[in-house]
C-alpha positions in Angstrom: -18.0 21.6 -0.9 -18.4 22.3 -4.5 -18.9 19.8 -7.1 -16.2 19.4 -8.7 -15.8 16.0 -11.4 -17.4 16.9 -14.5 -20.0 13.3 -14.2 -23.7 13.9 -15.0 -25.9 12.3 -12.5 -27.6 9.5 -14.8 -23.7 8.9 -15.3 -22.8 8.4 -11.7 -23.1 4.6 -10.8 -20.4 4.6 -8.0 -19.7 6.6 -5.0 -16.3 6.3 -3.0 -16.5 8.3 0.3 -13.8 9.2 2.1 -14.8 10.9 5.4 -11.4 11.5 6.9 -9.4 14.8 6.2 -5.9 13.7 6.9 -4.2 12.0 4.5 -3.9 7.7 5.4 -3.2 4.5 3.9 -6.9 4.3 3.2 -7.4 7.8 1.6 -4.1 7.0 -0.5 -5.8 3.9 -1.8 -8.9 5.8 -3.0 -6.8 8.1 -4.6 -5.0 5.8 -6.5 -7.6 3.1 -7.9 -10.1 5.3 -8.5 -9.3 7.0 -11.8 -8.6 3.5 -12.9 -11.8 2.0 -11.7 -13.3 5.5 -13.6 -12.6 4.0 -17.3 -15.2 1.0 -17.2 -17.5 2.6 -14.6 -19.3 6.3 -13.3 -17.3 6.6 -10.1 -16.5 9.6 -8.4 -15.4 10.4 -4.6 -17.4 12.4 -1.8 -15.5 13.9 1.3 -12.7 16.7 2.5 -8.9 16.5 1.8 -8.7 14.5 -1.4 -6.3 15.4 -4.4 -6.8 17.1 -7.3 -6.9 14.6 -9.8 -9.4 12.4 -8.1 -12.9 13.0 -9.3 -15.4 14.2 -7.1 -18.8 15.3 -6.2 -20.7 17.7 -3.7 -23.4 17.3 -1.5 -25.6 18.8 -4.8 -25.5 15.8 -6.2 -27.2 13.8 -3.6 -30.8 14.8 -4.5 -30.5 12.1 -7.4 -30.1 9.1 -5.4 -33.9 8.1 -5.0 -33.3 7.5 -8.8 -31.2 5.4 -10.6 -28.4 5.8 -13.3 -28.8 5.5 -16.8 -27.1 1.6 -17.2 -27.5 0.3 -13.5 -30.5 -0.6 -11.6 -28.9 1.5 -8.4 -25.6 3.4 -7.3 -23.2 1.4 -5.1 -22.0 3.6 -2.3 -18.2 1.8 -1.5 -17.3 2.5 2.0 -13.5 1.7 3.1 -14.2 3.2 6.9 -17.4 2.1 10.0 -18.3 5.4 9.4 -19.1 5.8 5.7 -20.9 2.1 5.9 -22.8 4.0 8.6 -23.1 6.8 5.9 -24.1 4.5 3.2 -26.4 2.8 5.8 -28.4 5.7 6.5 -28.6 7.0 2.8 -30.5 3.5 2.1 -32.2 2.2 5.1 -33.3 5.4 6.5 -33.7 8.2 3.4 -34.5 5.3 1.3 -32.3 5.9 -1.4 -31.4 3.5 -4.8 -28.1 2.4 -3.3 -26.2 -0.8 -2.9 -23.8 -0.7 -0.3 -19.7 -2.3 -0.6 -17.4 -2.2 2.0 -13.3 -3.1 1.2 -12.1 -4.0 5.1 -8.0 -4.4 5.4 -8.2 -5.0 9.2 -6.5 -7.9 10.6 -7.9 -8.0 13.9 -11.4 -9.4 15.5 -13.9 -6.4 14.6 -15.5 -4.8 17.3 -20.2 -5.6 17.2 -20.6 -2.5 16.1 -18.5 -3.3 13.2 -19.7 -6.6 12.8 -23.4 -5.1 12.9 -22.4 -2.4 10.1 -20.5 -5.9 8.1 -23.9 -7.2 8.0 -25.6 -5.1 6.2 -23.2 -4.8 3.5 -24.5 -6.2 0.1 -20.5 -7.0 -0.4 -17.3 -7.2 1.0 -14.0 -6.8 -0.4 -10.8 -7.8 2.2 -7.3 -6.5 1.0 -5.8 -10.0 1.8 -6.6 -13.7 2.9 -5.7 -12.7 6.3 -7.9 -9.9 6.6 -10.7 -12.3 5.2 -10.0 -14.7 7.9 -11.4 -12.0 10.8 -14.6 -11.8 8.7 -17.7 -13.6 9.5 -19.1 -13.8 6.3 -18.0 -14.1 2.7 -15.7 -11.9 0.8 -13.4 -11.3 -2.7 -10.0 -10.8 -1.5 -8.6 -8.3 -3.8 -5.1 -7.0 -3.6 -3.7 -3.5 -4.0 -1.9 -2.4 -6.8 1.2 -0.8 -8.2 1.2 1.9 -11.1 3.6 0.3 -13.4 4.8 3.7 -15.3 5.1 5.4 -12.0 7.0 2.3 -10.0 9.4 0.8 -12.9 13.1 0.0 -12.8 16.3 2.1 -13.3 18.5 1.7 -16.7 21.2 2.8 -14.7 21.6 1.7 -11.0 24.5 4.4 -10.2 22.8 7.1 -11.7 19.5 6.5 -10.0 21.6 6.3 -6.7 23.7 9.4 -7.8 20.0 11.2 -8.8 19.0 10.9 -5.2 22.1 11.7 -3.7 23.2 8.5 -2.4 26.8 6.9 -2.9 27.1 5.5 -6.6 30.0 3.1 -5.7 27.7 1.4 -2.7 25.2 -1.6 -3.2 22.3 -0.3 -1.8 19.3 -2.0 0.8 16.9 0.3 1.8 13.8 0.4 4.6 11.4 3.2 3.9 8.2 4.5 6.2 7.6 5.9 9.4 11.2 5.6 12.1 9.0 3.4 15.4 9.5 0.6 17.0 6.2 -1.1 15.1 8.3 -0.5 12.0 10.9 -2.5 12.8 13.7 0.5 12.2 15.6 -1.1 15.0 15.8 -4.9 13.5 16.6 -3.2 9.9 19.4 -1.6 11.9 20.4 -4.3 13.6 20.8 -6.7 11.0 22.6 -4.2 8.8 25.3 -3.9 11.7 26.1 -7.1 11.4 26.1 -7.6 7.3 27.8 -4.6 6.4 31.4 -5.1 7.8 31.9 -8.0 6.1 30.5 -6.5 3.0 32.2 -3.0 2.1 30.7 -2.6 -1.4 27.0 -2.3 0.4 25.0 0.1 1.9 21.9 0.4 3.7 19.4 3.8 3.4 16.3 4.5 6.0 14.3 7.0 4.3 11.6 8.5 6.5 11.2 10.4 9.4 10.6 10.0 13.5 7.4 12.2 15.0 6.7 12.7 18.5 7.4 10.1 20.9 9.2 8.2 18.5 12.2 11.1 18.1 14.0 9.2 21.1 14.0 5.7 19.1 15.2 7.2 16.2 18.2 8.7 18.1 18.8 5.4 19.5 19.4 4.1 16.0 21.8 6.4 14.7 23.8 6.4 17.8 24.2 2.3 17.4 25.0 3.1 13.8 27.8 5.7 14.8 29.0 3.3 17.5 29.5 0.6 14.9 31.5 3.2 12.7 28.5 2.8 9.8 27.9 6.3 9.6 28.8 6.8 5.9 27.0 3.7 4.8 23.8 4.0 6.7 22.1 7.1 5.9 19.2 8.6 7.3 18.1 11.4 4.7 14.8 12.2 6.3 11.3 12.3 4.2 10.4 12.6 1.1 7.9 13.5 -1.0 5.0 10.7 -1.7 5.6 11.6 -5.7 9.8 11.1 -5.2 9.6 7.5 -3.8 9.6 5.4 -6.8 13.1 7.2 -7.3 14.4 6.2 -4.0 13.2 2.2 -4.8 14.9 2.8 -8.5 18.3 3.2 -6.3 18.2 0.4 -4.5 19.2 -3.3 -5.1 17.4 -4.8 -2.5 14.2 -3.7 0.1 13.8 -4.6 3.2 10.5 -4.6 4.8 11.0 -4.9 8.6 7.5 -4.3 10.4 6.4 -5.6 13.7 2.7 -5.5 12.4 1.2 -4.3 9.8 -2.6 -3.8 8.3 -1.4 -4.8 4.5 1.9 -3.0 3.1 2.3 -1.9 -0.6 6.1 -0.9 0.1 7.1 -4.6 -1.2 4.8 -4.3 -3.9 6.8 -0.8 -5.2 10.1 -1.7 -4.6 9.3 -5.2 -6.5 7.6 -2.9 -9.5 10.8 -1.5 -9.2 12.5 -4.5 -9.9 13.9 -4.7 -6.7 13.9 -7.9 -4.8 12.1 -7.8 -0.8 12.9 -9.8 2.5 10.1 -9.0 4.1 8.3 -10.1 7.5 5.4 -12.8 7.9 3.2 -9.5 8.9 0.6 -7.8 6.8 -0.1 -9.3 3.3 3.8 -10.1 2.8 3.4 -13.6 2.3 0.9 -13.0 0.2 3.1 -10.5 -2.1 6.8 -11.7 -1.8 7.1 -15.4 -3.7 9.9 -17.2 -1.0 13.0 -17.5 -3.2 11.9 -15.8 -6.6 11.1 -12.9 -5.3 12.6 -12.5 -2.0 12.6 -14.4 1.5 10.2 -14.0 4.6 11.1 -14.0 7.9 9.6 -13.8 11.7 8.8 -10.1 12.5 11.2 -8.5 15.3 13.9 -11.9 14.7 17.4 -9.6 14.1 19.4 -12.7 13.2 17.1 -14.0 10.8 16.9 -10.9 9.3 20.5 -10.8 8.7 20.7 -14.4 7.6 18.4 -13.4 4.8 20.2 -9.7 3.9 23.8 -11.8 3.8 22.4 -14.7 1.7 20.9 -11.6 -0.5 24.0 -10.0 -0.9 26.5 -12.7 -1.3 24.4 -14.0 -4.4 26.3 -13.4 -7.4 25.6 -10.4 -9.8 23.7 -12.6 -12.4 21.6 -14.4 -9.7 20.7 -10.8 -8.4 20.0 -9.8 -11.2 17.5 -12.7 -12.1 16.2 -12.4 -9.3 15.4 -7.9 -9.7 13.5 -9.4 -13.0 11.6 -12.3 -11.2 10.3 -9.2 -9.1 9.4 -6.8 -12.0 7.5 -9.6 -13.5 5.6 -11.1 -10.3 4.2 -7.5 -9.9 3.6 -7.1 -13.8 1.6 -10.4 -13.8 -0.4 -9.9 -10.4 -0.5 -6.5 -9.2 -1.2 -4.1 -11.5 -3.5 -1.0 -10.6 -5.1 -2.0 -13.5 -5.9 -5.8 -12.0 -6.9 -4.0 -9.2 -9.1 -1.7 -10.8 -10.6 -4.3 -12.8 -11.6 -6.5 -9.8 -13.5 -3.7 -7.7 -15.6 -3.2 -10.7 -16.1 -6.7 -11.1 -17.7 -6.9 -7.5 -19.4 -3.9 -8.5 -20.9 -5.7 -11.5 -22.2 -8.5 -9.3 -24.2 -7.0 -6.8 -25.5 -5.1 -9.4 -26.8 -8.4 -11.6 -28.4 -9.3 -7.8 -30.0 -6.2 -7.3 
């Protein structure tokens, strides 16, 4: 790998890794905080598969650790993965290099001991929400993830945002966007649609996204139930998009539904709020967290179809100002507490820390 961000090495303070080719959640996350976090602090990225605009070093670079930057009394190696703490562990225990080692954990689950063992050793911890702090056995800053406000913002006109993506201008639309599987929850979105919509023709409902694999069979189940309750033309399935066209999609809807079975955090309610769109989302993930329980949406038990179509009618039968209230309550919730810039802001703020301990 070449070097490739234009950072000096006295300049570098902060390395990101990422150590996995395929784009994920996690690798999405670096991508987007990272120039942010890059105004206040020398960071740059290390690994394979990461985009353009996300600045970088090579292996070249590596022969500076032993020393330090030019403001800092070490480097901070920030490791999101076990195996870039193992990484980072290695660069400071074993080659002895100037590094201080961070690691951001958004599992929700009891860690494995090898986990626990590469925990220990961190000199901070970062968890993307209280309940991923709760699996932790030691202290942590929980730090949410954040929305680009220019890139996530509302429409100025709802039927033409609908009509720029294609979808019926003279529908009322609720969307559910993401991977077509049973962990999802496609099926309860569905469901509960199927029994909203017939007594509500002026709404719609859009699952954007596509099935892969072993999931192709549940995602013919769904449109078959849709076509069997004669919903076809107002329950679209229009496939996947492009990561940069999704704010477009949210900018059509009037209301997002967030349906998973389980779920390691979830920014979806985060972009359609941005988007001033209002959530009903499922006590799974950081939802509860995210979506305020009648200001900006309603949460419900994951996999509960009638609850879920309790919450989509009381939604919909609001009246026009109350929605609309409600679309502005969302913007603003976002605005105030999870910008990319808060976000931003916060890492470096750990960053600063275990640097005044160092």
């Amino acid at each position: 790998m070449t070097e490739k961000a234009a950072i000096e090495p006295a300049r570098l303070e902060v390395v990101a890794p990422n150590f996995k080719r395929r784009l994920s959640g996690v690798t999405s996350t670096l991508e987007r905080v990272l120039p942010y976090q890059a105004r206040e602090v020398g960071i740059a990225a290390f690994g394979p598969g990461l985009a353009a605009h996300v600045p970088r070093i090579g292996l070249g670079m590596f022969r500076h650790f032993w020393g330090r930057p030019a403001r800092r009394p070490c480097r901070i190696w920030h490791a999101r993965r076990n195996v870039e703490m193992l990484g980072g562990v290695v660069l400071r225990d074993v080659l002895r290099m100037r590094l201080a080692l961070v690691f951001t954990s958004a599992s929700q689950r009891r860690h494995t001991r090898w986990s626990r063992f590469l925990i220990a050793r961190m000199d901070a911890v970062i968890s993307t929400s209280a309940k991923t702090a709760d699996y932790l056995k030691r202290a942590s800053t929980v730090i949410h993830h954040g929305i680009d406000m220019g890139s996530f913002a509302p429409a100025p006109d709802k039927p033409a945002a609908r009509r720029a993506v294609g979808l019926p201008e003279n529908l009322n639309m609720i969307g559910c966007f993401g991977r077509i599987r049973a962990q999802k929850g496609t099926d309860v979105f569905v469901d509960a649609l199927i029994r909203v919509l017939p007594d509500h023709p002026g709404w719609g409902g859009v699952v954007l996204g596509r099935a892969t694999g072993a999931h192709t069979a549940f995602f013919a189940e769904q449109r078959a139930k849709v076509e069997k309750a004669g919903l076809t033309d107002r329950i679209l399935f229009p496939g996947e998009v492009a990561t940069s066209d999704i704010a477009r999609w949210y900018r059509a809807l009037d209301l997002y539904v967030a349906p998973q079975r389980w779920e390691g955090f979830g920014v979806t309610p985060l972009e359609a709020m941005a988007c001033a769109v209002p959530v009903v989302a499922t006590r799974v993930g950081a939802f509860e967290e995210l979506v305020v329980e009648g200001h900006t949406g309603a949460i419900i038990p994951p996999g509960d179809v009638p609850a879920m179509a309790e919450a989509v009618a009381a939604f919909v039968q609001r009246d026009e100002t109350a929605r609309a209230a409600m679309a502005e309550a969302s913007r603003r919730h976002v605005v105030d507490n999870h910008s990319i810039e808060t976000e931003a802001r916060r890492i470096n703020a750990v960053y600063e820390d275990v640097w005044s301990r160092f």
